[in-house]
C-alpha positions in Angstrom: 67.4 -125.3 15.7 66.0 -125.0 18.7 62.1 -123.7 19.7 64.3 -121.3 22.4 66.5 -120.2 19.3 63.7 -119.7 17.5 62.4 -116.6 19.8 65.9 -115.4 20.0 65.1 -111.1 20.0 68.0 -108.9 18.8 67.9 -105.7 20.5 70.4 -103.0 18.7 71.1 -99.9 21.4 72.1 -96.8 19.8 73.0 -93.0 20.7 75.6 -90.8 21.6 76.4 -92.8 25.1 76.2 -96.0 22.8 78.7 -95.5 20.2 81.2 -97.7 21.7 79.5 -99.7 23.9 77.1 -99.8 26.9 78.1 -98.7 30.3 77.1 -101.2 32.9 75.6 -97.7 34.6 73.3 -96.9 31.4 72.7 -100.7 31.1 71.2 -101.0 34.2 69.0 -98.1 33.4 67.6 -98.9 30.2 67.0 -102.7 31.5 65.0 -100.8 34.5 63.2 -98.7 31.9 62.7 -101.3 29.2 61.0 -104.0 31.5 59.1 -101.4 33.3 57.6 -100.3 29.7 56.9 -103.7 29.2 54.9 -104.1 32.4 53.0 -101.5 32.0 51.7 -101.9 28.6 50.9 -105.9 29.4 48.9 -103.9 32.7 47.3 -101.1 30.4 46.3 -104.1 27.7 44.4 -105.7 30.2 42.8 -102.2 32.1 44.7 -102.6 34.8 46.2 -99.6 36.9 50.0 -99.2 35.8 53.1 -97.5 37.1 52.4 -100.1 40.0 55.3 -99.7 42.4 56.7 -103.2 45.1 57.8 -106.5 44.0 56.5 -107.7 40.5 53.4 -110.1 40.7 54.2 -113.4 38.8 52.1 -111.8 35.7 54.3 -109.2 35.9 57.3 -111.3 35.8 56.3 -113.4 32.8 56.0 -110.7 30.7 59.2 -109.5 31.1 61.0 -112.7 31.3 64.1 -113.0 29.2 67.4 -113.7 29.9 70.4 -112.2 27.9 72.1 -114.7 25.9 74.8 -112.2 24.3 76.0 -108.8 24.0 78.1 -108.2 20.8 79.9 -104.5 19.8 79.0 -102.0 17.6 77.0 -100.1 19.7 75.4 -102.0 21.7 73.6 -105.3 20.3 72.1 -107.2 22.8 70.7 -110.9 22.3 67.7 -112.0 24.4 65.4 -114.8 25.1 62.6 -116.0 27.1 63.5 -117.2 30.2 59.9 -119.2 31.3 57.6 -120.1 27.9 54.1 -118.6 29.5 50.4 -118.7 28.3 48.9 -116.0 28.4 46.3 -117.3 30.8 49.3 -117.9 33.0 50.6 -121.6 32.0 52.9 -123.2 30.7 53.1 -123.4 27.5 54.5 -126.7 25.3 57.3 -126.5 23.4 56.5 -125.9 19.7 55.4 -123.3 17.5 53.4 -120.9 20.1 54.6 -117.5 20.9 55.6 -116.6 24.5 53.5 -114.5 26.4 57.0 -112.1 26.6 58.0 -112.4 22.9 54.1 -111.7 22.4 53.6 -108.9 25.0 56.9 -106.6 23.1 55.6 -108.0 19.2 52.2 -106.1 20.2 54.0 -103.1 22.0 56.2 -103.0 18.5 53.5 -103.5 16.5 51.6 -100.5 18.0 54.5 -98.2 17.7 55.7 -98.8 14.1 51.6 -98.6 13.4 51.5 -94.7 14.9 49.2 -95.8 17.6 49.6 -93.9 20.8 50.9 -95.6 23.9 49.4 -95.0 27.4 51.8 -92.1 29.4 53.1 -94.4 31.3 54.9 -96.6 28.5 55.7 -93.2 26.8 58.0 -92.1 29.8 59.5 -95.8 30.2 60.5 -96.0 26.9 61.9 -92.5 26.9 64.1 -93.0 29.7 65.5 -96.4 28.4 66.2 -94.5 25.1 67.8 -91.3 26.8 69.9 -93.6 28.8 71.6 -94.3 25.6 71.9 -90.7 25.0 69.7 -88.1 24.0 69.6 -89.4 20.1 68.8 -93.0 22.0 67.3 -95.3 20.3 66.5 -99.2 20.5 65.9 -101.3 17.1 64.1 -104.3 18.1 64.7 -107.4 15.6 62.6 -110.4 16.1 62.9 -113.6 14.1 61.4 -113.7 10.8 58.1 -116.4 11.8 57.5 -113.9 14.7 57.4 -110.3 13.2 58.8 -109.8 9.4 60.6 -106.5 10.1 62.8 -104.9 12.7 60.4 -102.1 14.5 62.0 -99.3 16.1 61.7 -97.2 19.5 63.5 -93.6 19.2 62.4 -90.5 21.3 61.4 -88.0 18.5 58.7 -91.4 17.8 57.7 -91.1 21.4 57.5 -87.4 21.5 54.8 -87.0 18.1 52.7 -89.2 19.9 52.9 -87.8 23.4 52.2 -84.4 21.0 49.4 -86.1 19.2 47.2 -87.3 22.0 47.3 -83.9 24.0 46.1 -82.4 20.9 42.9 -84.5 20.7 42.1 -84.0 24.7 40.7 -81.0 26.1 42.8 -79.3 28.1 42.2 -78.9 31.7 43.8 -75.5 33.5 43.0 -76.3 37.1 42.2 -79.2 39.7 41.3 -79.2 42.6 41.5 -82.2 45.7 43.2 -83.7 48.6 47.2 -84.3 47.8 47.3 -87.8 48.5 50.4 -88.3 47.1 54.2 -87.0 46.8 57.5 -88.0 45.1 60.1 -85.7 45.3 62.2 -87.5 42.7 61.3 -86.9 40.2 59.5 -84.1 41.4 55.6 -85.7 41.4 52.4 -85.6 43.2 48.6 -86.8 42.6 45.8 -85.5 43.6 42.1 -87.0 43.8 39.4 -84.8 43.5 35.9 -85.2 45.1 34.7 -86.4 42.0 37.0 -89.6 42.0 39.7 -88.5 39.1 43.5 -89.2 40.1 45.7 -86.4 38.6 49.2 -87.2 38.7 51.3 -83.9 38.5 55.0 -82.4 37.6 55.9 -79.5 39.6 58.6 -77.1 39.3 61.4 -77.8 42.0 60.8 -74.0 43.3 57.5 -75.3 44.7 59.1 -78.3 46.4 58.9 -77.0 49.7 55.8 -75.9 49.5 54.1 -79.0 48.2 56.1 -81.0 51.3 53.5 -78.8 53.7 50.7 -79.9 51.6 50.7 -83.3 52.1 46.9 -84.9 52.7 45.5 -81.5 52.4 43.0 -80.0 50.0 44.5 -77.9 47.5 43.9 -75.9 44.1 46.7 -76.5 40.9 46.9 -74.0 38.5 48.8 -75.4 35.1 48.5 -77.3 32.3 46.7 -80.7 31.8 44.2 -83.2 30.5 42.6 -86.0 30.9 43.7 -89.5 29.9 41.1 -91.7 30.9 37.6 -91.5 32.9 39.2 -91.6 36.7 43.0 -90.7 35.3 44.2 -87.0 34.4 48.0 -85.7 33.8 48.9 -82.4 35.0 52.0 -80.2 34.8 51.7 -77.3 37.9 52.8 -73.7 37.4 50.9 -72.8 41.0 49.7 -74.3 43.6 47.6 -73.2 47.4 45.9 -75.2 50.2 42.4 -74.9 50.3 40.9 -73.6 53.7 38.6 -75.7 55.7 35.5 -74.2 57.4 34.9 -75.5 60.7 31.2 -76.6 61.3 29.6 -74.6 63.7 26.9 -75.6 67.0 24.2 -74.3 64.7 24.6 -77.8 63.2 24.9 -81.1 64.4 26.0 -84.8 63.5 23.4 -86.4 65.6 19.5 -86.0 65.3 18.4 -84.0 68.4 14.8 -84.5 69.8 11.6 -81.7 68.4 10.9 -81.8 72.5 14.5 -80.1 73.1 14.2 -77.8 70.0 11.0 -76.3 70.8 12.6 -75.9 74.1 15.3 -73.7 72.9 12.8 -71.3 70.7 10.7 -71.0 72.9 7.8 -72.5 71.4 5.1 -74.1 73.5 2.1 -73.4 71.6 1.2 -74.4 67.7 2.0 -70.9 66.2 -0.5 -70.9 62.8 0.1 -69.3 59.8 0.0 -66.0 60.9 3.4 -66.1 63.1 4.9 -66.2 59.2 3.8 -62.8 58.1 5.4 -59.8 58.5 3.4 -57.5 60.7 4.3 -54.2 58.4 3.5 -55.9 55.2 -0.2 -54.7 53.6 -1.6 -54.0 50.4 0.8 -51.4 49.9 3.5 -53.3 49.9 2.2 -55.9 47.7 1.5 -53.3 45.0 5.6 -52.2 45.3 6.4 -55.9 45.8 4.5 -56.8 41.8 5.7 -53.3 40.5 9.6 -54.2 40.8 8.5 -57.8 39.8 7.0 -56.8 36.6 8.5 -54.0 36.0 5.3 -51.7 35.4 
């Protein structure tokens, strides 16, 4: 047998839009989905920002790169491979008994799933979407061969949603934001906003509010909702309300540029040192000092 046969990956799609086979529609999806998990959670590994949109960097594309060899019935039982044997430092790798950085990148993803470990958000909502495009019982059995990973680990949505359940539980939650909406997608129905103090909140809105958030675009605005934080500089938000936030205008009582003490004294009327005594308050005496410790100290 073959070193490529031997990191042969079974991956067995099941659900309600699976049961006798796999539209090319719903196949296209959950390929979309699956590899975009996949890039994602090889980005997240490594601290890197995910959900990266434009044309994969060649890191990007090693991670994901398998080629289908077969697709059998019952369901849907697809057979893949890697396509370019990668080091994870980006090489080649010999052929032999190393794992490819692909067959590597989804043992650790499956590994951290059948463990209970919580997946970034980003790998969450991938996976969910490749699963739901089987259905809405979707699931995807992943069987790798036995000198790679013992047992077949499995991806199902009611997995995905504990977790997603577990990790809001153990973040405080967050019931407003505010910052300059830097960023819209209208499908699905998205935003971000950065506030002053650096933090990136991506946001779901309602599609009631879609006109209104189309008017808000590179403004500062206040969210009202639901959300928490997911990192130091990344926060996840879902909007029940949101309002621009006016803008005062500076006025000519300040300026941008240093003026000179010449033209200031100018302008007050000042032409003479002034002393200490053009600080008191001609009516203030003893009196008033008396009233003035009374209401202090409440004699």
């Amino acid at each position: 047998m073959t070193s490529e046969n031997n990191t042969q990956i079974t991956l067995r799609l099941e659900g309600s839009r699976a049961e006798h086979g796999v539209s090319l529609t719903d196949f296209e999806s959950f390929i979309d989905s699956f590899l975009g998990a996949l890039r994602d959670y090889d980005r997240g590994r490594r601290g890197e920002p995910m959900r990266k949109s434009g044309h994969p960097d060649r890191r990007a594309e090693a991670v994901t790169a398998f080629r289908l060899v077969r697709f059998a019935p019952g369901s849907g039982i697809a057979t893949i491979e890697p396509e370019h044997l990668m080091s994870s430092e980006d090489q080649p790798l010999p052929l032999g008994d190393e794992v490819p950085i692909a067959v590597e990148n989804l043992r650790a993803l499956v590994d951290q799933i059948e463990a209970g470990a919580s997946v970034s958000e980003p790998v969450r909502d991938a996976l969910g979407k490749a699963c739901r495009s089987l259905g809405n019982d979707g699931s995807i059995a992943v069987e790798f061969p036995p000198h790679i990973r013992a047992s077949t680990g499995t991806i199902d949505i009611p997995r995905l949603e504990r977790q997603g359940r577990v990790e809001d539980s153990g973040r405080e939650e967050v019931q407003s934001v505010s910052g300059r909406l830097h960023l819209l997608d209208v499908e699905p129905d998205k935003l971000a906003i950065r506030t002053s103090s650096g933090v990136d909140w991506t946001c779901k809105y309602p599609e009631g509010l879609e006109s209104t958030v189309k008017r808000m675009v590179d403004q500062v605005v206040w969210a009202e909702g639901t959300g928490h934080l997911t990192s130091v500089l990344r926060g996840t938000m879902t909007i029940d309300r949101i309002e621009a936030v006016e803008q005062g205008e500076q006025s000519m009582l300040f300026t941008n540029e240093p003026m000179p003490d010449a033209e200031l004294l100018a302008r007050q009327g000042i032409s003479a040192p002034q002393g200490l005594a053009s600080l008191a308050d001609p009516e203030w005496d003893d009196g008033v000092d008396d009233a003035y410790l009374e209401a202090l100290t409440g004699r």
